[in-house]
C-alpha positions in Angstrom: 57.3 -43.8 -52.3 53.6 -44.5 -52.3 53.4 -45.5 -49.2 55.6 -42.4 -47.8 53.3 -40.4 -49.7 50.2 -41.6 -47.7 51.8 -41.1 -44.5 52.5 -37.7 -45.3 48.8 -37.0 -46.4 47.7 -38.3 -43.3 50.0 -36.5 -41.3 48.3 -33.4 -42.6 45.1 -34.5 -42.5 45.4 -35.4 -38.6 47.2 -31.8 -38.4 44.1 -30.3 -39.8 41.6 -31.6 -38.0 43.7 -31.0 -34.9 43.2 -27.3 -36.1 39.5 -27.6 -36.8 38.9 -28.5 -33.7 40.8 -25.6 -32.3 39.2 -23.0 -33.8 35.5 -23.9 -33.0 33.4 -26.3 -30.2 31.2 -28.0 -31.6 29.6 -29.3 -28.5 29.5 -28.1 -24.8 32.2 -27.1 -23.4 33.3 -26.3 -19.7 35.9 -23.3 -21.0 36.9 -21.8 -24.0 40.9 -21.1 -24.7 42.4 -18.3 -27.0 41.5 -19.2 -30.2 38.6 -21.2 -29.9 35.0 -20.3 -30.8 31.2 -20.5 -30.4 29.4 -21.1 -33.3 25.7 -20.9 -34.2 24.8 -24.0 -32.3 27.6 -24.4 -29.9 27.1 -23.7 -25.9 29.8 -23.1 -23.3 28.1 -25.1 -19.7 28.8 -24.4 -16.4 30.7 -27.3 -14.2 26.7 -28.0 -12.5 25.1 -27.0 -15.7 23.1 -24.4 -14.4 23.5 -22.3 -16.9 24.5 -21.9 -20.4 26.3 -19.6 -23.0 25.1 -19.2 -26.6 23.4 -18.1 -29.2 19.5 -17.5 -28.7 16.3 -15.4 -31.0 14.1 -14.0 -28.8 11.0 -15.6 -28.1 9.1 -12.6 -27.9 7.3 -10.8 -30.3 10.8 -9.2 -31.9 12.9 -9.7 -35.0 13.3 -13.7 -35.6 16.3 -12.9 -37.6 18.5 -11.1 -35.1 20.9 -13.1 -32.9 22.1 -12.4 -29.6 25.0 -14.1 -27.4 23.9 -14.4 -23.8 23.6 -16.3 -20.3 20.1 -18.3 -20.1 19.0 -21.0 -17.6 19.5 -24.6 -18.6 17.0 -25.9 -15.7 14.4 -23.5 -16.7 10.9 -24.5 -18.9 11.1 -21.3 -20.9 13.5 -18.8 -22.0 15.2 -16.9 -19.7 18.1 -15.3 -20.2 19.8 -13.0 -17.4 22.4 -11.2 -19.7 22.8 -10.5 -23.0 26.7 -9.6 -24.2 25.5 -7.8 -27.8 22.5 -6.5 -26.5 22.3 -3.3 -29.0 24.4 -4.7 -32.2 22.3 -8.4 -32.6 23.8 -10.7 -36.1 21.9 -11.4 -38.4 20.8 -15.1 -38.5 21.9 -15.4 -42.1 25.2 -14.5 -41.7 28.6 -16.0 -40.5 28.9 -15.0 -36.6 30.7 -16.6 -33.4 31.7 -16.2 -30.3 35.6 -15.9 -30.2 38.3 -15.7 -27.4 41.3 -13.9 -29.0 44.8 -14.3 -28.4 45.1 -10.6 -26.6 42.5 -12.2 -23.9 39.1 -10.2 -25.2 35.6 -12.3 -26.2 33.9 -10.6 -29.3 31.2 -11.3 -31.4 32.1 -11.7 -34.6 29.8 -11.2 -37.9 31.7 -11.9 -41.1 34.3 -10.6 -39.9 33.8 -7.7 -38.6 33.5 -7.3 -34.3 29.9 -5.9 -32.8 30.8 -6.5 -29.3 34.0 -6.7 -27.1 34.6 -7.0 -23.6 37.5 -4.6 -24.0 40.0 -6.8 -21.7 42.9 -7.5 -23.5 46.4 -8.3 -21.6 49.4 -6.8 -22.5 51.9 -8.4 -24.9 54.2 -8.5 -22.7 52.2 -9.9 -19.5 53.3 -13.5 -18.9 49.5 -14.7 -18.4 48.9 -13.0 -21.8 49.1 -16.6 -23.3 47.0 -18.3 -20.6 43.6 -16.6 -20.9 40.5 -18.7 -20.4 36.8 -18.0 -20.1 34.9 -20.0 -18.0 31.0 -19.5 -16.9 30.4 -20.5 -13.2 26.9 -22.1 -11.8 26.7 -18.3 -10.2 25.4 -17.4 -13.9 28.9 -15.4 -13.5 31.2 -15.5 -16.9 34.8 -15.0 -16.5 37.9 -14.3 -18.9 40.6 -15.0 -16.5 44.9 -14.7 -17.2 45.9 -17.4 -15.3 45.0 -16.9 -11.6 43.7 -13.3 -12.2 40.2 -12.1 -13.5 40.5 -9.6 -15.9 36.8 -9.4 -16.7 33.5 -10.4 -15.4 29.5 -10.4 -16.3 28.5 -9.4 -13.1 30.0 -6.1 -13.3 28.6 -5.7 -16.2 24.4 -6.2 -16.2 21.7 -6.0 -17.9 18.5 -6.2 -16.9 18.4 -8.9 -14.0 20.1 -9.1 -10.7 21.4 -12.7 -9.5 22.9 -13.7 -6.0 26.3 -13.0 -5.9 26.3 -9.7 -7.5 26.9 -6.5 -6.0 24.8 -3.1 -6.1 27.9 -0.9 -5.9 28.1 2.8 -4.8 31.0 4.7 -4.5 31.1 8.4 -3.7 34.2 10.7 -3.3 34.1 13.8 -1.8 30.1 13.7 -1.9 29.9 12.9 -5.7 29.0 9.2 -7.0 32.3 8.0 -9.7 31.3 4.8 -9.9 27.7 2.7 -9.5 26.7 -0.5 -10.6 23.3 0.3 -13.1 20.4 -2.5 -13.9 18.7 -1.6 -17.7 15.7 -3.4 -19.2 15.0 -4.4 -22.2 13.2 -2.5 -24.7 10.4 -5.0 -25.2 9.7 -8.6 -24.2 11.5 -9.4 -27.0 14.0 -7.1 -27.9 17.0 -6.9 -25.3 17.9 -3.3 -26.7 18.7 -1.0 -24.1 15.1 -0.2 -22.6 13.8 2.8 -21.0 14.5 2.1 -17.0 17.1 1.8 -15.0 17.6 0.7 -11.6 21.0 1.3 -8.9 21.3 2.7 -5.4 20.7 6.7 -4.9 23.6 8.7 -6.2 23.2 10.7 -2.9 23.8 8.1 -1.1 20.7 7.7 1.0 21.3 3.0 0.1 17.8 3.5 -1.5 17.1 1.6 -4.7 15.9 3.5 -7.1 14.2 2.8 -10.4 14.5 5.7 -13.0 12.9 6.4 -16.5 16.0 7.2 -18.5 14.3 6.9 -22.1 11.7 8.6 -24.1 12.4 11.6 -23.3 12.1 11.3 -19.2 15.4 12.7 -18.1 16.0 10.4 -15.7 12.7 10.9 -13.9 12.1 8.7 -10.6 10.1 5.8 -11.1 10.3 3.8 -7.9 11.9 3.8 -4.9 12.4 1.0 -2.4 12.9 3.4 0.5 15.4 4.1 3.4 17.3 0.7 4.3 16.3 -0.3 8.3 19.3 -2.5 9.1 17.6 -5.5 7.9 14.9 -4.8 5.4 13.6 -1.4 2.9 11.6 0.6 4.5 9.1 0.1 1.1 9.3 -3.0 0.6 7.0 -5.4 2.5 9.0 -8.7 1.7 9.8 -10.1 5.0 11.5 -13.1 3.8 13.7 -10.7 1.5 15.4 -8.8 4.3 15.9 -11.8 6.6 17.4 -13.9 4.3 18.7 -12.5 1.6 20.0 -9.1 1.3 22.8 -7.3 3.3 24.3 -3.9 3.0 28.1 -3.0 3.3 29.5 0.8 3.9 27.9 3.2 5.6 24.5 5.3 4.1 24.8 8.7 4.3 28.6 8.7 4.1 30.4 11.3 1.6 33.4 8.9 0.6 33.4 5.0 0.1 32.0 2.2 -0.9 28.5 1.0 -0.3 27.3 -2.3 -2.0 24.2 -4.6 -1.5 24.6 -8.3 -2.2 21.7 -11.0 -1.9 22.8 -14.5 -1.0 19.9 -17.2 -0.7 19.4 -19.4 2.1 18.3 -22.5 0.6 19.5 -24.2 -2.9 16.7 -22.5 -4.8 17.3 -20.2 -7.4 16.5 -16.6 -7.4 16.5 -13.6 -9.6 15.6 -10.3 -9.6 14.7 -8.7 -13.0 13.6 -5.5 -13.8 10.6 -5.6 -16.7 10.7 -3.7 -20.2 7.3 -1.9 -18.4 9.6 -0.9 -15.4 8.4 -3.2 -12.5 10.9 -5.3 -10.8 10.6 -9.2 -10.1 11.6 -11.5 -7.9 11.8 -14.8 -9.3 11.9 -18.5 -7.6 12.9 -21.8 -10.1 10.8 -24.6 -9.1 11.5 -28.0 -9.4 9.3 -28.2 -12.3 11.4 -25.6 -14.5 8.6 -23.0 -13.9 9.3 -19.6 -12.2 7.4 -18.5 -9.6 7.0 -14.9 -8.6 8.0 -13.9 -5.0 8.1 -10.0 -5.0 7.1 -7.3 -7.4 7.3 -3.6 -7.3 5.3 -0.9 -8.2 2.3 -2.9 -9.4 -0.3 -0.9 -7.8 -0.4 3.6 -8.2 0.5 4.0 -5.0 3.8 2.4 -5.4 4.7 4.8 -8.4 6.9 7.7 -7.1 5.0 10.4 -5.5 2.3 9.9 -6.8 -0.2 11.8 -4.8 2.1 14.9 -5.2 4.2 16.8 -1.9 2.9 16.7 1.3 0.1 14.1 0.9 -0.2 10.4 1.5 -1.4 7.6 -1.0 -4.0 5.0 0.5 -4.7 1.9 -1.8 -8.1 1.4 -2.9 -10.5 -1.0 -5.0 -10.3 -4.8 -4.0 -7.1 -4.9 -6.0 -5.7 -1.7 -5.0 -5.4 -0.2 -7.9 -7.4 3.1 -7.0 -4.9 5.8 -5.7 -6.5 8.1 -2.6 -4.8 11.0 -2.2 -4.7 12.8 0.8 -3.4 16.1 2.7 -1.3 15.4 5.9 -2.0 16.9 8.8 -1.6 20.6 8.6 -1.9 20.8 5.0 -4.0 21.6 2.3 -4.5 21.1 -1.9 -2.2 23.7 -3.2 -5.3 23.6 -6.0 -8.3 22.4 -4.0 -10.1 22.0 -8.1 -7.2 20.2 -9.8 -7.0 18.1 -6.2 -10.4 16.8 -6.0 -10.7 16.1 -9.6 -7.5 13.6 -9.3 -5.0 15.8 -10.6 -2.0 15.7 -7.6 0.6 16.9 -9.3 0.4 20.5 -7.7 0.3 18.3 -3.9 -0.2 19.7 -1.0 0.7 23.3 1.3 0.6 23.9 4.7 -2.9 25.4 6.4 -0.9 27.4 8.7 2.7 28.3 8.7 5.2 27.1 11.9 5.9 28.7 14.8 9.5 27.6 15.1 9.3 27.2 18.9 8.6 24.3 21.0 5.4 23.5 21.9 4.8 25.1 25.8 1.5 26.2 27.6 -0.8 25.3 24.5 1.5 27.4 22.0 4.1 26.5 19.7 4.8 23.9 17.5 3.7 20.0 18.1 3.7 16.8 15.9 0.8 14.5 14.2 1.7 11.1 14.3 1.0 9.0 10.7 1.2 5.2 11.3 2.4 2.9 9.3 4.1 4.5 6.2 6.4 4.5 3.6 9.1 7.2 4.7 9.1 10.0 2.2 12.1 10.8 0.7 15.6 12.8 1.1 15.5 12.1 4.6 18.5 13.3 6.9 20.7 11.1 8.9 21.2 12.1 12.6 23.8 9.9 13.4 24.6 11.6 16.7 20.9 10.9 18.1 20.5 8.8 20.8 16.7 8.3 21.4 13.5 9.1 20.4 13.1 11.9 22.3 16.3 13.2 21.3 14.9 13.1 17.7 11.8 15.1 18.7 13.8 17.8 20.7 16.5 18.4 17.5 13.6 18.7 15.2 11.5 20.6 17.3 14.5 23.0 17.6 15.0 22.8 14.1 13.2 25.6 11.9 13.7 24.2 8.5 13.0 20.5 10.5 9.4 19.8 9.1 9.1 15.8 9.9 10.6 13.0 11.9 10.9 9.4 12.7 12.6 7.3 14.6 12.8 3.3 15.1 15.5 0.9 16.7 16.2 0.1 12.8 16.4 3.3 11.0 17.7 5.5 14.0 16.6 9.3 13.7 15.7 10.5 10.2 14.4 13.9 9.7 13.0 16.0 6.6 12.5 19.2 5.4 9.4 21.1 5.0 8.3 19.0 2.0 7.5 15.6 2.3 7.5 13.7 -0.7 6.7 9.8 -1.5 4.6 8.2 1.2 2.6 5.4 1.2 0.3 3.8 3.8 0.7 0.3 3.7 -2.8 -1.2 4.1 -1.6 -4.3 6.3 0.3 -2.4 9.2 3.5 -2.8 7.2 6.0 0.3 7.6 7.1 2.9 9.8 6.1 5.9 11.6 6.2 9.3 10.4 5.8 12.4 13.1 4.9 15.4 11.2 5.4 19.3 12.5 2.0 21.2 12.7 1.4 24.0 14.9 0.3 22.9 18.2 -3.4 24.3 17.9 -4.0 22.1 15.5 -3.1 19.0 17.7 -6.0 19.7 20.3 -8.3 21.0 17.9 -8.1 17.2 16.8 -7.7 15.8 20.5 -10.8 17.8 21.1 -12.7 16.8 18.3 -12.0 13.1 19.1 -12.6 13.3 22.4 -15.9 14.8 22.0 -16.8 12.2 19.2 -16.0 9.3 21.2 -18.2 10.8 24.4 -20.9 11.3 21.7 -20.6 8.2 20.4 -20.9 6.3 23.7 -23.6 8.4 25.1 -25.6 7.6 21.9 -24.6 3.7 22.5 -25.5 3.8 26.2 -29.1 5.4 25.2 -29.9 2.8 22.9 -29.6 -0.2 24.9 -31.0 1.2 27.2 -34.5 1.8 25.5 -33.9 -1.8 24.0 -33.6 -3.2 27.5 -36.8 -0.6 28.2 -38.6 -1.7 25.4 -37.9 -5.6 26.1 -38.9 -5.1 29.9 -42.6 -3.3 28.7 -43.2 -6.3 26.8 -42.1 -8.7 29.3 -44.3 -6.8 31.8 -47.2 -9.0 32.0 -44.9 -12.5 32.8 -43.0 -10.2 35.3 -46.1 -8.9 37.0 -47.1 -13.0 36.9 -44.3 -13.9 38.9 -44.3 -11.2 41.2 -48.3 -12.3 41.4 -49.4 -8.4 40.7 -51.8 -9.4 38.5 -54.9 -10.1 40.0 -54.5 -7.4 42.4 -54.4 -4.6 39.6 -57.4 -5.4 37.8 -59.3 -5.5 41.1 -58.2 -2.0 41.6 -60.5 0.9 41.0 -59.6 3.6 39.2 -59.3 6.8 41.0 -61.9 9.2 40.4 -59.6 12.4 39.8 -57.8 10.6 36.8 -61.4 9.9 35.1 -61.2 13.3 33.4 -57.7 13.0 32.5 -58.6 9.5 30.5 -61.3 10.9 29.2 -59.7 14.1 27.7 -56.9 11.8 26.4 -59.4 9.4 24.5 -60.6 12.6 23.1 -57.2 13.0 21.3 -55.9 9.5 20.4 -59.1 8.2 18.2 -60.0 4.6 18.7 -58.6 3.2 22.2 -56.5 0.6 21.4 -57.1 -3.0 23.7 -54.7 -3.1 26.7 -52.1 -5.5 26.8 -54.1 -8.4 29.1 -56.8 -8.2 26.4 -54.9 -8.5 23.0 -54.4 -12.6 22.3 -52.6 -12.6 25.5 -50.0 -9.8 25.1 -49.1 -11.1 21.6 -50.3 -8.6 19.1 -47.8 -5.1 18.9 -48.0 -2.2 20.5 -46.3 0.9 21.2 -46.3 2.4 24.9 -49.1 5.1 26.3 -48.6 8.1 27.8 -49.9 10.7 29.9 -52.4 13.4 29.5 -50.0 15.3 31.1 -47.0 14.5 29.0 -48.8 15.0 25.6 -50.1 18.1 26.8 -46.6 19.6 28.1 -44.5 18.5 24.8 -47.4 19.8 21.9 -48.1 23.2 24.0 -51.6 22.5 25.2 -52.5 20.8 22.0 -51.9 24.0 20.4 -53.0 24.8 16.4 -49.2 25.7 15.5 -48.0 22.5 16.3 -50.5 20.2 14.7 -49.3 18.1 11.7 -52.5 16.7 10.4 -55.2 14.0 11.5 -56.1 10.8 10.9 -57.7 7.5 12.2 -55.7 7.7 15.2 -56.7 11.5 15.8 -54.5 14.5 16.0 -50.4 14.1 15.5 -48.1 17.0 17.1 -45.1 17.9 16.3 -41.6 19.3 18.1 -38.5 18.8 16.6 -39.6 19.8 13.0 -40.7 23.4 14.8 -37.3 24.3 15.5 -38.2 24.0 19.0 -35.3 21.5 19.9 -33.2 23.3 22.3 -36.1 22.7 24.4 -34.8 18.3 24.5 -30.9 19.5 25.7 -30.8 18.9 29.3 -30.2 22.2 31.2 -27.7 20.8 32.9 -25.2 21.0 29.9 -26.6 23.8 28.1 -23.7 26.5 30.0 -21.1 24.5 28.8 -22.1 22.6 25.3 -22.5 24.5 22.4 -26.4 24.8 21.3 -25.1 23.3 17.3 -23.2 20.8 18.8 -26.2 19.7 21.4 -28.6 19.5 18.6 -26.5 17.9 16.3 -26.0 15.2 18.9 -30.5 15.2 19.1 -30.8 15.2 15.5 -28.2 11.6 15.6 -29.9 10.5 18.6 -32.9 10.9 16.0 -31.8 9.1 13.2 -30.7 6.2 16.0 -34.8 5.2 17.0 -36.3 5.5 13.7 -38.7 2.6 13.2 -36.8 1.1 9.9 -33.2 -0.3 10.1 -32.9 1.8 6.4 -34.0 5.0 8.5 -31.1 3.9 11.0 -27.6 4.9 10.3 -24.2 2.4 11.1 -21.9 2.8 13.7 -19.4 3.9 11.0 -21.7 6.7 9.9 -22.2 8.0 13.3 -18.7 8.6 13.5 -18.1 10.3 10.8 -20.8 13.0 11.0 -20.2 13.7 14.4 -16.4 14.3 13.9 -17.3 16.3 11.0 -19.0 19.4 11.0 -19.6 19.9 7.2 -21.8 16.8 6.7 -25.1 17.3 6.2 -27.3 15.2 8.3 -30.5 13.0 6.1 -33.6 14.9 7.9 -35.4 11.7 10.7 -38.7 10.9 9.3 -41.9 11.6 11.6 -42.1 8.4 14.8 -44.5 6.0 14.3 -47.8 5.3 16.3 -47.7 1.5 15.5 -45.4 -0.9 14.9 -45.0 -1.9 11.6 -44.7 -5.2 10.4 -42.6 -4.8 7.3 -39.2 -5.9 7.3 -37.6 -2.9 4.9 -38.6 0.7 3.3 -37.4 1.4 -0.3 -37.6 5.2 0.4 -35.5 5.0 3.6 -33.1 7.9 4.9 -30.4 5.0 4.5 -31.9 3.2 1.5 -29.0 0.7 1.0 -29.5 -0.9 4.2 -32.3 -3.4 4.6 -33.2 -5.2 7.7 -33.9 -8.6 6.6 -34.5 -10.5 10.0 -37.3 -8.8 12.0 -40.0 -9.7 14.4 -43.3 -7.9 15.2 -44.2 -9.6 18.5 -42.5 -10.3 22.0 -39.4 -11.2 21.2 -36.6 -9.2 19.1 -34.4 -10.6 16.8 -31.1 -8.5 16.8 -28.9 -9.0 14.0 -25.0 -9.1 15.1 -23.9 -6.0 13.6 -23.0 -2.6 15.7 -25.5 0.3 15.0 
């Protein structure tokens, strides 16, 4: 009896262990059937133990006591955990809680008791796989309750904040509505996995653009970012190379009113990616090294001018600062502040109106409507789909005929895209990145422009042309006496006399330069500086005769006249050009040319600058100082026109030392 007795009581105690063991794993597991559980420190592995299932605190600053069940890297150094199944009702860490399969084929999280979270996937009672559900999590970070050779339910259609390979961005749209989209949510804080306050999914209008919206504190769904129009192989606003290449694909057709479009990213290599968008509302592309550490790839918007819009309609946003984060906000062509104050003062909300309303006809003998071309962009937004297009042409022509048609674009990639009159969202990428845009403006504004460049490249070149040519004048006066040595002119000019009917003229010009200065033979053997003479005649025709009016003053070199500051200057435009150049423009050209020979590099404005004023005609030009009557021999001038530039290498004798920098 005794020893039927102790068989029986190990019988039962086998039995009962057999059913401990059942109901919880207390170790990692591969899969978990009905009626087992994850407890507190219990995992569920993938086959290549990638990843891992369990219980985690956040290691953020958040609530130590809260638990949450969720997906997290087993390879990875820190934390990271791509999706969180109780992400809105966390345990408490001082309660009883698991994670539990249950015999109708749901997982729930379980706090004394009572279920927080279900996966809502129960079989029927009657199915014959209703007794053969298993979850299992795969090395895709993909966990799956499965009834037999069917999955019933799946993480991947159900995200949180991060985006792995494998998953798909779904869109689907019936009879031009969206019923069903696949939606990325942050977290509310670094650590808090609460529902957060962006979101991120493809355009319910079905344009395939990404979109990031602000769905919380009180944003109504506001755009945040956008990753613009998709180009066959890569977002239009999105300058990751690598990322289109490689990685992400589009199935279904944009712009379609019924269907199915998805995006799905599959990597190229064995390294791990994922793409996770931030409690701040940036997304992140993330490599795993080999080390455990992530490394960031790709990460959007970072920078003001990747924010939506932010320069307001009909404007473009230029980076600058050396780390871009200064937005500059300009009017497109044909369009002005719709509040020049609240513009200039960097409020862009209000954006920008045209300067002159359309024609609406093509552009023929000068009239009509034409279109500025804008390199290099970021393609605004709600952008129309010609499908039927052929060419670029054919884009132009079937905007051009188009009234309500205010922009266009075409590329082998995007095909024709056109836009309405307002264009909203663009960006110029500072590296030559993007696309370009082909704005409507009426045609007159087109060769005002054309004009305007044309005339500021002439000016330009002419100014160019003059100065090296008085540089190569100024090189060859100084070079005269060696050149006169070779050419053995020397000797015969000092045995010259001097002609007796230039004595007076000498004479009446030493009576109006002070102190003669030694000639060039006699001065340390042409090495000390000089400036050029000229003649009586000269001086006498350009200060009228030595007249009182245009005197300036007096000094050790005698009497100083003056022209330009006597608004006499039409007098130095060539008559040649007077009937068909514009007085302003002639002497706006003279009072540059001006600024070009001043004696100081400081005085001297940069190519740069010379562009600019002469292709503007509401810059104010810095008045040119008075020419100098000696060189001098100081290398900078604190009170300059240009005080900012200093001319640090300089010579006062024969030779010129020319810095490497255009002027």
């Amino acid at each position: 009896m005794a020893h039927a007795a102790a068989a029986a009581a190990l019988a039962l105690l086998v039995f009962l262990c057999a059913q401990a063991r059942d109901a919880g794993v207390h170790a990692a597991a591969v899969t978990l059937s009905q009626g087992q559980s994850l407890g507190a420190t219990d995992k569920l592995v993938s086959a290549g133990g990638t990843f891992e299932l369990a219980f985690f605190t956040p290691t953020g600053a958040g609530d130590p006591s809260r638990r949450y069940l969720g997906i997290m890297y087993a390879q990875s150094a820190e934390q990271t955990v791509p999706w969180v199944a109780n992400r809105d009702a966390p345990v408490s860490a001082g309660s009883a809680y698991s994670a539990t399969v249950t015999a109708a084929g749901e997982l729930q999280v379980l706090e004394e008791g009572r279920v927080v979270w279900r996966t809502n996937s129960a079989t029927p009672a009657s199915s014959s796989s209703a007794a053969n559900v298993t979850l299992t999590l795969l090395d895709t970070g993909n966990l799956q309750l499965t009834a037999g050779a069917t999955v019933i339910w799946r993480s991947f259609d159900y995200p949180t904040d991060t985006f792995l390979p494998g998953m798909s961005i779904i869109l689907e749209r019936r009879d031009g509505a969206a019923v069903r989209r696949t939606l990325f949510t942050s977290w509310r804080s670094p650590g808090d996995p609460g529902t957060g306050d962006f979101t991120l999914g493809q355009d319910p209008l079905g344009s395939a653009q990404l979109y990031i919206w602000r769905t919380g504190g009180g944003n109504n769904n506001s755009t945040y970012w956008r990753s613009g129009q998709w180009a066959n192989t890569n977002f239009v606003g999105v300058p990751w190379r690598s990322l289109y290449v490689y990685g992400f694909k589009l199935n279904g057709d944009p712009y379609n009113g019924s269907g199915v479009m998805y995006y799905v990213f599959n990597t190229y290599n064995s390294s791990e990616y994922r793409f996770m968008l931030h409690s701040n509302g940036t997304e992140t592309c993330y490599m795993l090294l080999d080390t455990g550490e992530w490394e960031t790839v790709w990460s959007e918007p970072t920078i003001p001018c990747q924010d939506y819009n932010m320069c307001g309609a009909n404007a473009g946003c230029a980076s600058g600062g050396d780390d871009g984060q200064q937005a500059i906000c300009t009017c497109l062509t044909g369009f002005e502040p719709r509040n020049v104050s609240e513009y200039s003062n960097g409020n862009w909300t209000q954006g920008c109106v045209r300067s002159s309303p359309l024609t609406c006809e093509t552009n023929s003998s000068g009239g009509g409507d034409g279109f500025a071309d804008l390199p290099g962009v970021k393609l605004p937004n709600f952008a129309a789909w010609g499908s039927t297009v052929g060419d670029a042409d054919a884009c132009k022509q079937s905007c051009l005929a188009n009234c309500s048609c205010g922009a266009y674009s075409y590329s082998n990639n995007t095909s024709c895209l056109t836009w309405g009159q307002d264009l909203l969202d663009i960006y110029q990428f500072p590296d030559g990145e993007g696309y370009d845009l082909q704005i409507k403006v009426p045609a007159y504004l087109l060769e005002t422009g054309s004009k305007r460049r044309r005339w500021t490249t002439v000016v330009v070149a002419v100014v160019i042309v003059v100065v090296v040519l008085a540089g190569c004048g100024l090189l060859l006066w100084k070079c005269r006496r060696r050149i006169k040595e070779k050419l053995g002119i020397v000797g015969r000019e000092k045995t010259k006399t001097t002609q007796p009917s230039l004595l007076p003229l000498r004479e009446a010009r030493q009576d109006f330069s002070g102190p003669k200065q030694p000639d060039q033979e006699e001065a340390e053997g042409g090495k000390k500086c000089e400036l050029p003479l000229f003649s009586f005649e000269t001086v006498a025709a350009a200060t009228g005769d030595f007249g009182a009016d245009n005197k300036l003053g007096e000094g050790g070199f005698g009497h100083v006249y003056k022209l330009w500051n006597a608004d006499k200057g039409e007098r130095l435009i060539d008559p040649a050009i007077l009937p068909a150049c514009p007085v302003r423009d002639a002497l706006r050209c003279v009072h540059m040319a001006l600024l070009c020979v001043q004696d100081h590099a400081c005085d001297r404005p940069d190519i740069p600058y010379v562009v600019m004023a002469l292709g503007s005609d509401s810059s104010v030009l810095p008045m040119p100082k008075p020419p100098t009557f000696t060189l001098q021999c100081t290398s900078s001038d604190k009170d300059g026109i240009f005080p900012d530039r200093v001319d640090e290498s300089y010579s006062a004798c024969d030779l010129t030392v020319t810095m490497l920098q255009g002027r």
